[in-house]
SENU-461832 format. One record per residue: y, z, x of N, C-alpha, C, O in turn; residue in one letter. Coordinates in steps of 0.001 Angstrom, whole numbers, padded with zeros to 6 digits, always signed. Example, Ala and Ser with C-alpha at 12.3 -4.5 7.8 and 13.67 -1.06 7.14 Angstrom:
2
-005690+007800+013190-004500+007800+012300-003300+007800+013200-003319+008465+014236A/-002250+007080+012850-001060+007140+013670+000030+007870+012900+001138+008039+013409S/
END
This chain:
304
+033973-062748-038313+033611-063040-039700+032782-061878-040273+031926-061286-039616X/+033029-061661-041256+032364-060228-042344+031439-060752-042428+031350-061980-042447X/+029953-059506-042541+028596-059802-042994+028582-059058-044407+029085-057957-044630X/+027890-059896-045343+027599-058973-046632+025741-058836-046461+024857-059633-046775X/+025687-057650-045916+023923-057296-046032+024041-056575-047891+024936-055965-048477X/+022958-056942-048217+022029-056544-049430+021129-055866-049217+020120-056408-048768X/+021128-054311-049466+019862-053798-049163+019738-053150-051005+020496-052768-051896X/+017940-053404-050713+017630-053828-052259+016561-052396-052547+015737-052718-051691X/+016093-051309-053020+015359-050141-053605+014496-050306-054888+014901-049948-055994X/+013544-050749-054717+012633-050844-055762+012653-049485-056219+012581-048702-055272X/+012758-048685-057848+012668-047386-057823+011267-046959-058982+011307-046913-060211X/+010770-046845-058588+009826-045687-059544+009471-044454-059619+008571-043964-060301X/+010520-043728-058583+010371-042743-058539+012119-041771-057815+012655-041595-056721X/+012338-041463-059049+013901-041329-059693+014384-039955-058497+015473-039788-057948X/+013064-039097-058385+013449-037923-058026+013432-037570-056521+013325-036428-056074X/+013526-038452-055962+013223-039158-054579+014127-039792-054417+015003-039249-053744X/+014387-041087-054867+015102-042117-054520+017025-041463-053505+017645-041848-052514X/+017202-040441-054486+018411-040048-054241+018500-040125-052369+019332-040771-051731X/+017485-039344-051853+017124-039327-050553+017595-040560-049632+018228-040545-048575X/+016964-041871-050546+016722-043119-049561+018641-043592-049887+019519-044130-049212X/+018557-043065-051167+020222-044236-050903+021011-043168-050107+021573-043468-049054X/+021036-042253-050485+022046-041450-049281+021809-041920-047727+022682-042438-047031X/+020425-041635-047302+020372-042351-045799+020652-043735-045375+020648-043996-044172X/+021050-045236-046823+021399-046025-046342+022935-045987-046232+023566-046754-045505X/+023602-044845-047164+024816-045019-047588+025577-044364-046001+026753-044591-045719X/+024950-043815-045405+025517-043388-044184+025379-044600-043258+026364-044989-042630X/+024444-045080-043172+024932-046739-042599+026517-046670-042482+027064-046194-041488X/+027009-047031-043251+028391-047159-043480+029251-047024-042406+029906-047867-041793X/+029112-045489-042240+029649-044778-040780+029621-045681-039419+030535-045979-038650X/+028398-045967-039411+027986-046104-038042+027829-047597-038119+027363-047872-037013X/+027942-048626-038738+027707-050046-038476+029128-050248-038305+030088-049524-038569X/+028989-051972-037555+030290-052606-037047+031064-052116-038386+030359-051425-039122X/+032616-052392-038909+033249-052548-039835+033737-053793-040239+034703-053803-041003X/+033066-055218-039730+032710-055979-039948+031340-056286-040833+031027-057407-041232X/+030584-055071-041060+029402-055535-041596+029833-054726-043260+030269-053575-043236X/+029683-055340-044391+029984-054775-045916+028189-054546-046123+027214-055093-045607X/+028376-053349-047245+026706-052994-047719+027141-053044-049012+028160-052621-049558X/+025891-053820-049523+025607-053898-051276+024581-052945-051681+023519-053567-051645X/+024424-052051-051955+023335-051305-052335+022927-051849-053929+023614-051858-054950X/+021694-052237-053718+021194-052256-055115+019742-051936-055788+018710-052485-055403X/+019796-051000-056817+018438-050586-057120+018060-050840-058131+018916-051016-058998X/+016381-051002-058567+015614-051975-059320+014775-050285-060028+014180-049327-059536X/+015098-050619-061066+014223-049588-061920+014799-049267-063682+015842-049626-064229X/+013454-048333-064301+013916-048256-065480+014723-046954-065373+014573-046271-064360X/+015786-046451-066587+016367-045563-066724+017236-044568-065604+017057-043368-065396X/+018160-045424-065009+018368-044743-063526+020421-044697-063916+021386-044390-063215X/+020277-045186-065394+022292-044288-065478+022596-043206-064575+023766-043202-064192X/+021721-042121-064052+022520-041097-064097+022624-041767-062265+023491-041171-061626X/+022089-042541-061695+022553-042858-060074+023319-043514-060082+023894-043649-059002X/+023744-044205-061075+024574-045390-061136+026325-043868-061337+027235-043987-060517X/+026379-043267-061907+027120-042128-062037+027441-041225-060865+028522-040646-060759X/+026434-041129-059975+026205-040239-058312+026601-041015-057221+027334-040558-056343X/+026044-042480-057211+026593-043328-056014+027298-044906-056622+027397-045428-057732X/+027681-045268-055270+028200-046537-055687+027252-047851-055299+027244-048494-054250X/+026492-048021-056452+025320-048773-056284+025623-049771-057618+026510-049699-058469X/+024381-050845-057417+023995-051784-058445+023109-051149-059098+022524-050334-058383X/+022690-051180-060365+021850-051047-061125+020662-052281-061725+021394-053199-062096X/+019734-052553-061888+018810-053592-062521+017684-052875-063257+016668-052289-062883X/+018050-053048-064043+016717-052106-065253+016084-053945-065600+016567-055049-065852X/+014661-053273-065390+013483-054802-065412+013145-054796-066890+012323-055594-067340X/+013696-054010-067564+013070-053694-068988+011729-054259-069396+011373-055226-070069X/+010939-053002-068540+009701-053074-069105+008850-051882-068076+009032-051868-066859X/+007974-050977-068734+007240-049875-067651+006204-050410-066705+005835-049725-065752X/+005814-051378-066889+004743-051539-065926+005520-053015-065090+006064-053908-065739X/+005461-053014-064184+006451-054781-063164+005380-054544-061812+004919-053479-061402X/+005220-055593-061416+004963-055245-059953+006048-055440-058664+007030-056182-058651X/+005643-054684-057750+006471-054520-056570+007110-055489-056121+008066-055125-055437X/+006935-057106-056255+007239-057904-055757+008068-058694-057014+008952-059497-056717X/+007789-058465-058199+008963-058353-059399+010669-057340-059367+011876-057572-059435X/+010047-056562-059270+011100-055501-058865+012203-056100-057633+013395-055796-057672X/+011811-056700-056900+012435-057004-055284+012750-058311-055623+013480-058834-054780X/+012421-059110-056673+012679-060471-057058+014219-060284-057465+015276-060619-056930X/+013802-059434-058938+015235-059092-059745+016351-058697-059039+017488-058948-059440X/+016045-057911-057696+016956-057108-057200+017500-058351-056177+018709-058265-055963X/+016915-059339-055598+017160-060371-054475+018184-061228-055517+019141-061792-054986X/+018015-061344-056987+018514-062288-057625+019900-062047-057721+020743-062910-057474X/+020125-061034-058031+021758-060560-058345+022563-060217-057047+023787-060093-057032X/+021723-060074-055930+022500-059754-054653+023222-061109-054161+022874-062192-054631X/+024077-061019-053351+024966-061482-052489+025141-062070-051141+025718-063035-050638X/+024153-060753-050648+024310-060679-049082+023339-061969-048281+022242-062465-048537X/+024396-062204-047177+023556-063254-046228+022410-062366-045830+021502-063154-045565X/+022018-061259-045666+020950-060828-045434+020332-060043-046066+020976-058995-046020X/+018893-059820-047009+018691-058997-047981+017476-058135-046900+016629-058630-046157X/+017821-056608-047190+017097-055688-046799+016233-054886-047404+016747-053851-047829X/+014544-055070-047680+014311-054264-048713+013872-052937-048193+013259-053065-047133X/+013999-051603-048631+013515-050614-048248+012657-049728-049824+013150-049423-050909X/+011590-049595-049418+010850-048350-050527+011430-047292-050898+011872-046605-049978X/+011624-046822-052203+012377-045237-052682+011478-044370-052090+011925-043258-052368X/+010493-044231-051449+009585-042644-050557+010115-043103-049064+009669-042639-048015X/+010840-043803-049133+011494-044130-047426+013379-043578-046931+014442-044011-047375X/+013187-042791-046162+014627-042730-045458+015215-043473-043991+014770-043290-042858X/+016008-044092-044281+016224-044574-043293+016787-044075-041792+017634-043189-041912X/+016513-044432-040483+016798-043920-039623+018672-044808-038851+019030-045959-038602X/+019293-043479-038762+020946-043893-038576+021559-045003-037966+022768-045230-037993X/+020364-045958-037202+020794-047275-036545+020019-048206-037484+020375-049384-037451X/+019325-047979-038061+018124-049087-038618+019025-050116-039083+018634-051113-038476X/+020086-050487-039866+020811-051430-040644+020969-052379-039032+020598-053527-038787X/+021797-051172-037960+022157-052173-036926+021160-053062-036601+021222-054272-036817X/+019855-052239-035867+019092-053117-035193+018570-054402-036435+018519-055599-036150X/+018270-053913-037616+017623-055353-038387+018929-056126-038609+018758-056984-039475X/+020249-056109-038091+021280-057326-038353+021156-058123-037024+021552-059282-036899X/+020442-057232-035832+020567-057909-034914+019667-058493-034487+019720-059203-033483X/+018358-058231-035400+017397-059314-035522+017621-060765-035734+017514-061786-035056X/+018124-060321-037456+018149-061430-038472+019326-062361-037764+019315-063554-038068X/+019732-062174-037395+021313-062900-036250+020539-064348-035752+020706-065562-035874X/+019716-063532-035203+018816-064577-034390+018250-066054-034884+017697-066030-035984X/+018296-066962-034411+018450-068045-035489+016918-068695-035693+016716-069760-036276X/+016015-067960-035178+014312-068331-035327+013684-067741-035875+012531-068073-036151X/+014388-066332-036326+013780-065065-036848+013781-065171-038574+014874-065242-039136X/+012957-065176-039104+012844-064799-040624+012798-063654-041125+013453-063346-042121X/+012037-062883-040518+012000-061315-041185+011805-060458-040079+011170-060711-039055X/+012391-059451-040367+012422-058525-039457+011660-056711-040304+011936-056453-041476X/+010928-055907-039603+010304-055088-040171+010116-053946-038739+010290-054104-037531X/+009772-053024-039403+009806-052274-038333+008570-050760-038421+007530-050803-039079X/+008910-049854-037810+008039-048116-037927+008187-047629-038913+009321-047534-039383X/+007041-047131-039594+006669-046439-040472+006369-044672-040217+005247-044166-040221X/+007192-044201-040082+007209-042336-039360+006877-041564-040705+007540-041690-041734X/+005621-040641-040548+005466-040365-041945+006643-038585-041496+006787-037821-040542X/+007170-038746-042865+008174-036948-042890+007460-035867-043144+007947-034752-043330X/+005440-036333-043180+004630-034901-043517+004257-035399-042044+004360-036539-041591X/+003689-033961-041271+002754-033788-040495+001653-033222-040745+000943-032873-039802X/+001214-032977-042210+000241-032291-042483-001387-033184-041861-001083-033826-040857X/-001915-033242-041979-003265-033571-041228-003647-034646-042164-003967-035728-041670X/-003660-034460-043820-004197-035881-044401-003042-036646-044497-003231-037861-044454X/-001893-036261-044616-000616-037547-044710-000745-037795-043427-001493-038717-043753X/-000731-037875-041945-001460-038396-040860-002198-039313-040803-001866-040448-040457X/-003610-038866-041221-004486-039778-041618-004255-041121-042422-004527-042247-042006X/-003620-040750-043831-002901-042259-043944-002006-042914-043340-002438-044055-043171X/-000938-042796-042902-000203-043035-041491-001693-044266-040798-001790-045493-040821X/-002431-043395-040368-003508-044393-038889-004294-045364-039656-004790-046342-039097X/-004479-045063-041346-005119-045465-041828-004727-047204-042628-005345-048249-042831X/-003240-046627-042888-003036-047539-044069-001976-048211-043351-001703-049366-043677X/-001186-047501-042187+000014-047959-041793-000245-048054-040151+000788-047654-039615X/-000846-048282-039540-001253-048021-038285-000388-048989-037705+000346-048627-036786X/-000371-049866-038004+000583-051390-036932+001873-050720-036939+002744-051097-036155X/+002074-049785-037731+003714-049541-037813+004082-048086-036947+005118-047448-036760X/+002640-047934-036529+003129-046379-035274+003103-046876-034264+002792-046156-033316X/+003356-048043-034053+003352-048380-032189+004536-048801-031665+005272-049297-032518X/+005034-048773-030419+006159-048706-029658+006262-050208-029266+007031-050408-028325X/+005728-051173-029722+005515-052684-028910+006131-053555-029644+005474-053803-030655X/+007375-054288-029559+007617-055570-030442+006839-056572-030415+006456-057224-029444X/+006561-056710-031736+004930-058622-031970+005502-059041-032712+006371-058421-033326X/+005195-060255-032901+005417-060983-033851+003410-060755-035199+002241-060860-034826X/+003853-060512-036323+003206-060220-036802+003678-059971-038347+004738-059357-038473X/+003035-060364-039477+002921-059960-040940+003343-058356-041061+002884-057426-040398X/+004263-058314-042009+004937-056984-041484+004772-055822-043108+004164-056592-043852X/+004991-054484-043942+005000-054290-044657+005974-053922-044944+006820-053829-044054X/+006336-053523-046372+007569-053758-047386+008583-052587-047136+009750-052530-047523X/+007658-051378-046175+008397-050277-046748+009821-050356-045758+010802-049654-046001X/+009777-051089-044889+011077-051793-044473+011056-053256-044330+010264-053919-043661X/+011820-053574-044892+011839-055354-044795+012763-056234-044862+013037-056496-046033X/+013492-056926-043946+014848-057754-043845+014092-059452-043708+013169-059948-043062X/+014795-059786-044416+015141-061162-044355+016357-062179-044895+017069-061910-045862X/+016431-063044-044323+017453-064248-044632+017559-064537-045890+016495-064790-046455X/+018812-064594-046705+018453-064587-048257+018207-066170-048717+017762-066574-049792X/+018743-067118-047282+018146-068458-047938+017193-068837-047706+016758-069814-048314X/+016504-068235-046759+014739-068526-046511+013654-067465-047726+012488-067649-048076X/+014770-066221-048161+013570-065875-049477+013891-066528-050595+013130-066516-051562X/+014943-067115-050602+014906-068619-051877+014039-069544-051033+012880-069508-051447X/+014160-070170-050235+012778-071205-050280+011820-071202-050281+011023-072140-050296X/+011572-069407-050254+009727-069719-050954+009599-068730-051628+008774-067824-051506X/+010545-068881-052489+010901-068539-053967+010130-067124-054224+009281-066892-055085X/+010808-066003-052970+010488-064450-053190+009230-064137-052817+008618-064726-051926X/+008721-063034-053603+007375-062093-053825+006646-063046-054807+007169-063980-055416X/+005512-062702-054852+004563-063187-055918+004352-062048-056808+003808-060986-056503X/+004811-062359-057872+005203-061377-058686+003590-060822-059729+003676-059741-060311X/+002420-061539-059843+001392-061374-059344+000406-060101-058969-000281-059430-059739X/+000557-059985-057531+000077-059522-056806+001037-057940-057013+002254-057860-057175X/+000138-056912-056950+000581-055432-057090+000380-054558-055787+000852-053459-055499X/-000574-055498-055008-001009-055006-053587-001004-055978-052687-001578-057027-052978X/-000299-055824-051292-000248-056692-050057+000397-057884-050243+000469-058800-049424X/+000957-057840-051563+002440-058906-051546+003079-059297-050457+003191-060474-050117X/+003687-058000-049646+004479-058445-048596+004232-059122-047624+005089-059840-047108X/+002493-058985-046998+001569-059864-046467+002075-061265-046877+002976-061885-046313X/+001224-061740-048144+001950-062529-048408+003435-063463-048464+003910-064599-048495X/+003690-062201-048451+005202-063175-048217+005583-063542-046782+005867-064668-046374X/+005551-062610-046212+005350-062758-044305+004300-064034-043940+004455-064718-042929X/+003308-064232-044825+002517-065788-044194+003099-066462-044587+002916-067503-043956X/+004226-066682-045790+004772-067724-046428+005939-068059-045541+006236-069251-045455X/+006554-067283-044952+007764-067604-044128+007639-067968-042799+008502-068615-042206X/+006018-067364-042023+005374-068105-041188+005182-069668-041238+005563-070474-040389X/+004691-069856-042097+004418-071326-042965+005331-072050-042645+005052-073131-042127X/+007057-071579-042909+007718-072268-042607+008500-072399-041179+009572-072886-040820X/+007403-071707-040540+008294-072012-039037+008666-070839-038373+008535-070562-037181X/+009241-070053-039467+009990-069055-038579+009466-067900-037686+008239-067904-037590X/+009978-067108-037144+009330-065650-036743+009494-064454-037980+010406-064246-038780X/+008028-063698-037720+008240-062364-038522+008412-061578-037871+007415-060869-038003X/+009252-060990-036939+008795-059902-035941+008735-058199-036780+009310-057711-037753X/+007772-057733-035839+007696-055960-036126+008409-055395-035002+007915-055463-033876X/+009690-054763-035237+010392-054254-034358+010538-052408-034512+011110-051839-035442X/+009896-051769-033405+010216-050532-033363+011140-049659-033841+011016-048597-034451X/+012529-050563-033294+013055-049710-033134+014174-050080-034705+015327-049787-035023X/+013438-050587-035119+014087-050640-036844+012898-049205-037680+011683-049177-037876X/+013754-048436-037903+012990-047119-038456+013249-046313-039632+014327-045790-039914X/+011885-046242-040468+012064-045475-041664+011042-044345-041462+009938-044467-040930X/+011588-043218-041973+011075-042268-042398+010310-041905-043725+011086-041649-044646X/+008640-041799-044124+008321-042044-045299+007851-040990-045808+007211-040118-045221X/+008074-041019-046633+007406-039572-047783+006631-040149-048728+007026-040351-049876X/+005552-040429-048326+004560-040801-049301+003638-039693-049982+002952-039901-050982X/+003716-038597-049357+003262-037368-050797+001378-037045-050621+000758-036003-050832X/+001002-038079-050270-000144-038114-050005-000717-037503-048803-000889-038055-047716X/-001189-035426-049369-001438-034789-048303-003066-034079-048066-003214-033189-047229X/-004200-034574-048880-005227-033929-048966-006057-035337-049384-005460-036392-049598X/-007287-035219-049456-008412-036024-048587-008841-036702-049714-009480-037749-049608X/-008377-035904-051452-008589-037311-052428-007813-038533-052381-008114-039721-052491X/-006349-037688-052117-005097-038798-051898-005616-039806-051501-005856-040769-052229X/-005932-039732-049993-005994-040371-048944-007424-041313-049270-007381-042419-048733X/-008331-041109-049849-009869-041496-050581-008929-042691-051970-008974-043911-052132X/-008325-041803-052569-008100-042986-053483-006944-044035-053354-007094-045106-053943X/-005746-043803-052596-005071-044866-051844-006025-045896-051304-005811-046938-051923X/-006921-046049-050480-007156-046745-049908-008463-047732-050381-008837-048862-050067X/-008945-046679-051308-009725-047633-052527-008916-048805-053031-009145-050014-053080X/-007851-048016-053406-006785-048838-054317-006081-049821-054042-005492-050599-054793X/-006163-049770-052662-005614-051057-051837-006937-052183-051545-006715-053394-051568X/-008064-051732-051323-008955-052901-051007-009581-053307-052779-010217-054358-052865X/-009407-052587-053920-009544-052904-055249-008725-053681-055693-009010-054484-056581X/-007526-053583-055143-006013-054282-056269-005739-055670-054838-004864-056495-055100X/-006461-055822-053502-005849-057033-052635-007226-057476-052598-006950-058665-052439X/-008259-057464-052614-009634-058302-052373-009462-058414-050747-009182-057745-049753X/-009943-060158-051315-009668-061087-049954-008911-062334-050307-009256-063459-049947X/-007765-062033-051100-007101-063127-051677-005963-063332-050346-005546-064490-050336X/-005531-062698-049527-004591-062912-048092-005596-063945-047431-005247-065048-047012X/-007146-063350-047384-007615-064067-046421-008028-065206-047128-008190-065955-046164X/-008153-065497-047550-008215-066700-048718-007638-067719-048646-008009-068838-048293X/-005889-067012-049281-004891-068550-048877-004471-068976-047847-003847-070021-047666X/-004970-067728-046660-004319-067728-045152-005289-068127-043753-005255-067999-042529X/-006050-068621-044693-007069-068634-043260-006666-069017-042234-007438-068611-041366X/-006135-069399-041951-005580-070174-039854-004419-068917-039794-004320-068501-038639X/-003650-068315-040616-002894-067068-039968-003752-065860-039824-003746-065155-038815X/-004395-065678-040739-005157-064210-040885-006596-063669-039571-007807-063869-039663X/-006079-063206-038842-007306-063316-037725-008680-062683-038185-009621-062786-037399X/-008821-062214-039062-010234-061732-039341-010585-062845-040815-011695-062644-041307X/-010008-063590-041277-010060-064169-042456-011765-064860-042096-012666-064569-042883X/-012021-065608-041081-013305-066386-041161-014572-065810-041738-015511-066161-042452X/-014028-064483-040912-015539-063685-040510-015691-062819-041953-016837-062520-042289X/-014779-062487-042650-014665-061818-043831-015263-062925-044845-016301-062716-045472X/-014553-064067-044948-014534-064993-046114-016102-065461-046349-016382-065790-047502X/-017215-065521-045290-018507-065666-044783-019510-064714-045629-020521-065011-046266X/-018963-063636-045443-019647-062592-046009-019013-061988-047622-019566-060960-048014X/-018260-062388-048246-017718-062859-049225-018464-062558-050513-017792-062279-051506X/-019811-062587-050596-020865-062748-051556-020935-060945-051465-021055-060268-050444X/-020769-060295-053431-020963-058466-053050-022291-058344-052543-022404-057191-052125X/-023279-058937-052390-024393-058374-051813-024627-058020-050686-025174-056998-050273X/-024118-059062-050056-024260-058656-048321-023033-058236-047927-022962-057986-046724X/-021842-058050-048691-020762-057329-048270-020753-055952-048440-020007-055197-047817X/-021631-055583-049337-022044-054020-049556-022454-053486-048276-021898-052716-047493X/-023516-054059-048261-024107-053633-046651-023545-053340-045313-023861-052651-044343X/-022350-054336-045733-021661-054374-044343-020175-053415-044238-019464-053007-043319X/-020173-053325-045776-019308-052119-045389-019059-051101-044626-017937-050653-044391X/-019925-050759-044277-020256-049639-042501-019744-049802-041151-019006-049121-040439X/-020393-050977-041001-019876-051677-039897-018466-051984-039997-017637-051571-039186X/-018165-052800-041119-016619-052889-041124-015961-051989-041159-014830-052186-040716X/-016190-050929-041542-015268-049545-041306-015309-049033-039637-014386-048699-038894X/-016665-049118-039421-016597-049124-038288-015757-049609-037057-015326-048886-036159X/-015574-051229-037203-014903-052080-036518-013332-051842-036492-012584-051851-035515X/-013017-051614-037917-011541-051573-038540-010838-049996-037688-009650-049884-037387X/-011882-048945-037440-011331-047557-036804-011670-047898-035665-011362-047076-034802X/-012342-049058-035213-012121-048977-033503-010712-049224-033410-009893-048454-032908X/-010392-050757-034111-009092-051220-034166-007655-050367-034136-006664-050591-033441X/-007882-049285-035152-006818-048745-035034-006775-047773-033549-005779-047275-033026X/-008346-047695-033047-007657-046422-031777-007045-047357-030986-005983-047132-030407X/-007623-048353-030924-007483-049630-029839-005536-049804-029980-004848-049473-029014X/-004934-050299-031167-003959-050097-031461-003025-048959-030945-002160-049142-030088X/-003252-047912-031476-002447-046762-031868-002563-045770-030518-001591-045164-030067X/-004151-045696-029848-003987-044809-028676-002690-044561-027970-002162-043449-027969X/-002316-045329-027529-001254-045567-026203-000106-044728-026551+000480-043870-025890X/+000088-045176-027763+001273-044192-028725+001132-043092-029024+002090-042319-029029X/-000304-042652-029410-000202-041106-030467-001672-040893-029771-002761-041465-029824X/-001143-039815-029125-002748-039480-028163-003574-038492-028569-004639-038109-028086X/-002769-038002-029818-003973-037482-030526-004118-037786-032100-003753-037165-033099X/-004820-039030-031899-005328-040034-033277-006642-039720-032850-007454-040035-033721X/-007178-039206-031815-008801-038972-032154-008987-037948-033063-010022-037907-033730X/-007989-036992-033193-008562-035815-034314-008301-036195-035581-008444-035322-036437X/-007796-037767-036088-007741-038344-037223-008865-039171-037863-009361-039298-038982X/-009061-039746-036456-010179-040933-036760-011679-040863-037440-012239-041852-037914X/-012245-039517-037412-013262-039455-038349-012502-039392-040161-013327-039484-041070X/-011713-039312-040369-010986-039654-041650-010533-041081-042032-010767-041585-043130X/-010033-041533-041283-009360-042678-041012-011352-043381-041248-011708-043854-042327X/-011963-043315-040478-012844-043959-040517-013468-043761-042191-013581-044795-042850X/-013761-042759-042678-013998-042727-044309-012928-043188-045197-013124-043152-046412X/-011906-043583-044762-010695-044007-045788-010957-045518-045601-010478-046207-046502X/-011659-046226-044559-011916-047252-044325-012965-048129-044930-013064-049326-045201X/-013971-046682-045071-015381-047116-046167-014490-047412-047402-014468-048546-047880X/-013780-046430-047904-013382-046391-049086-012352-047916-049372-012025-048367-050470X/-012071-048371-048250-010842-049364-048750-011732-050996-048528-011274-052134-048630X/-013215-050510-048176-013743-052282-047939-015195-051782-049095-016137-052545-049310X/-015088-050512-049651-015769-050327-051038-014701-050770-052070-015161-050994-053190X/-013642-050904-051947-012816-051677-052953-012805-052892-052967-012674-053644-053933X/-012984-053198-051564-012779-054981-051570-014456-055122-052098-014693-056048-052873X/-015331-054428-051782-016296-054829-052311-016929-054763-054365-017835-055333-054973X/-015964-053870-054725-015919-053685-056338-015085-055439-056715-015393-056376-057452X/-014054-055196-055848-012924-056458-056257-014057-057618-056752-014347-058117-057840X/-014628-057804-055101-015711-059163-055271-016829-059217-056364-017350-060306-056605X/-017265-057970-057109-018070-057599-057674-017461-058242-059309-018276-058804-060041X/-016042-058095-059741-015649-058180-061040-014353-059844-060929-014226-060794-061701X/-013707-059535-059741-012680-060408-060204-012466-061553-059205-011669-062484-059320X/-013794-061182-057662-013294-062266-056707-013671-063896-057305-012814-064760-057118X/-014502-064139-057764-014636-065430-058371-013771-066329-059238-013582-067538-059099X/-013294-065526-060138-012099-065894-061171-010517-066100-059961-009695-067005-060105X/-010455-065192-059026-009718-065249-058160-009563-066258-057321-008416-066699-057266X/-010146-066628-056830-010148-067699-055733-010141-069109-056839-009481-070109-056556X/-010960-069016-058099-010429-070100-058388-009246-070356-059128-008998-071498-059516X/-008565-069488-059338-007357-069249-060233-006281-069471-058972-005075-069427-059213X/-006687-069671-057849-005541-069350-056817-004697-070607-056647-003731-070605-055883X/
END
């Protein structure tokens, strides 16, 4: 029996993207010939790809959407028993389609996600790598909350809990990975499902204001609605109040760069010449969660 996979490209960034659909479009080659690919991409003003490849088009008509809007629109018009989302700064690696069909096959599995390989080796795109993406440099299959920049799932389990939260502009996919937990299934992080990322981010403001921008735009709204999945949710939610979370910002940076050597050692044996960075990108990303709590965590939690 034929598989129709859906793999879905959020695009905001036109001059790039070309990259990611070519590396899924070679899929083609190399998967069963039993398996059909829908390529479809989510963005404004993108005629001239729709002209270069043989893709879907979805213009959201409008400049500002969030990430989990974008992947909504694009899940809506697709087809496939299995929808695959991949990021436009991501290339895919020449088996990746196989191994995430032979996840999703599996009849316990909900989402399947995999390595995050950054395509700079420069020293601060590194640093974000250990910093921002660290669960995704290790060689170990877990079951675990997985991120977007590769992401497969069952297209009738992302109708039953009705997509992304369209919402949320940061750690959506979190979200959505506890929601499909919720219902039972497995999320696994599988290795050997692999993208290659070009995230651009190669010098030490980059890397300073990414990670602001992630603990500014996610709070502690994961740990919030997730408390019994989220393993640090207790101890965070406690200290919650900006006053004494200011303070503790240190320590938590602290704790958070043990974590990643603890993590990541085994794999990349030289993350110690990262980790005094990694450790300031860490201040910087629980000085966001601490601005968050400062302006919008209150209205937040009760709006939730």
């Amino acid at each position: 029996m034929d598989i129709l996979v859906s793999i879905i490209i959020p695009c905001t960034r036109p001059e790039i993207v070309k990259n990611t659909i070519e590396s899924v479009l070679k899929q083609r080659e190399i998967v069963d010939k039993k398996v059909n690919i829908e390529l479809i991409v989510v963005g404004n003003n993108l005629d001239q790809l729709n002209k270069q490849f043989p893709i879907k088009i979805v213009d959201p008509n409008g400049n500002k959407y969030s990430p989990g809007r974008a992947r909504n629109l694009g899940a809506a018009v697709a087809n496939g028993k299995f929808l695959i989302f991949v990021d436009d700064d991501c290339e895919v690696a020449e088996d990746w389609l196989k191994h995430n069909i032979l996840m999703l096959s599996q009849e316990d599995v909900g989402a399947v996600g995999g390595k995050v390989i950054s395509k700079n080796n420069k020293y601060f795109a590194r640093c974000v790598d250990f910093s921002n993406f660290y669960l995704c440099q290790v060689s170990q299959k877990t079951e675990r909350a997985l991120c977007a920049a590769t992401l497969g799932v069952k297209k009738d389990l992302f109708n039953k809990i009705n997509g992304f939260d369209e919402k949320m502009f940061v750690a959506e996919d979190i979200d959505f990975c506890y929601r499909i937990m919720k219902k039972g299934c497995k999320v696994i992080y599988n290795p050997d499902v692999v993208v290659y990322h070009n995230h651009g981010r190669e010098n030490f403001s980059s890397l300073i204001k990414y990670l602001y921008y992630g603990g500014r735009k996610s709070g502690l709204i994961n740990q919030h609605r997730y408390t019994d999945l989220h393993g640090k949710a207790d101890f965070f939610l406690k200290v919650k109040y900006p006053p004494l979370f200011f303070y503790l910002i240190i320590p938590f940076a602290v704790f958070s760069t043990f974590i990643v050597y603890k993590t990541d050692f085994n794999d990349n044996k030289n993350l110690v010449f990262y980790l005094p960075f990694v450790f300031l990108a860490n201040v910087a990303y629980f000085y966001g969660i601490f601005v968050w709590l400062m302006k919008d965590g209150n209205h937040a939690y009760s709006s939730d």
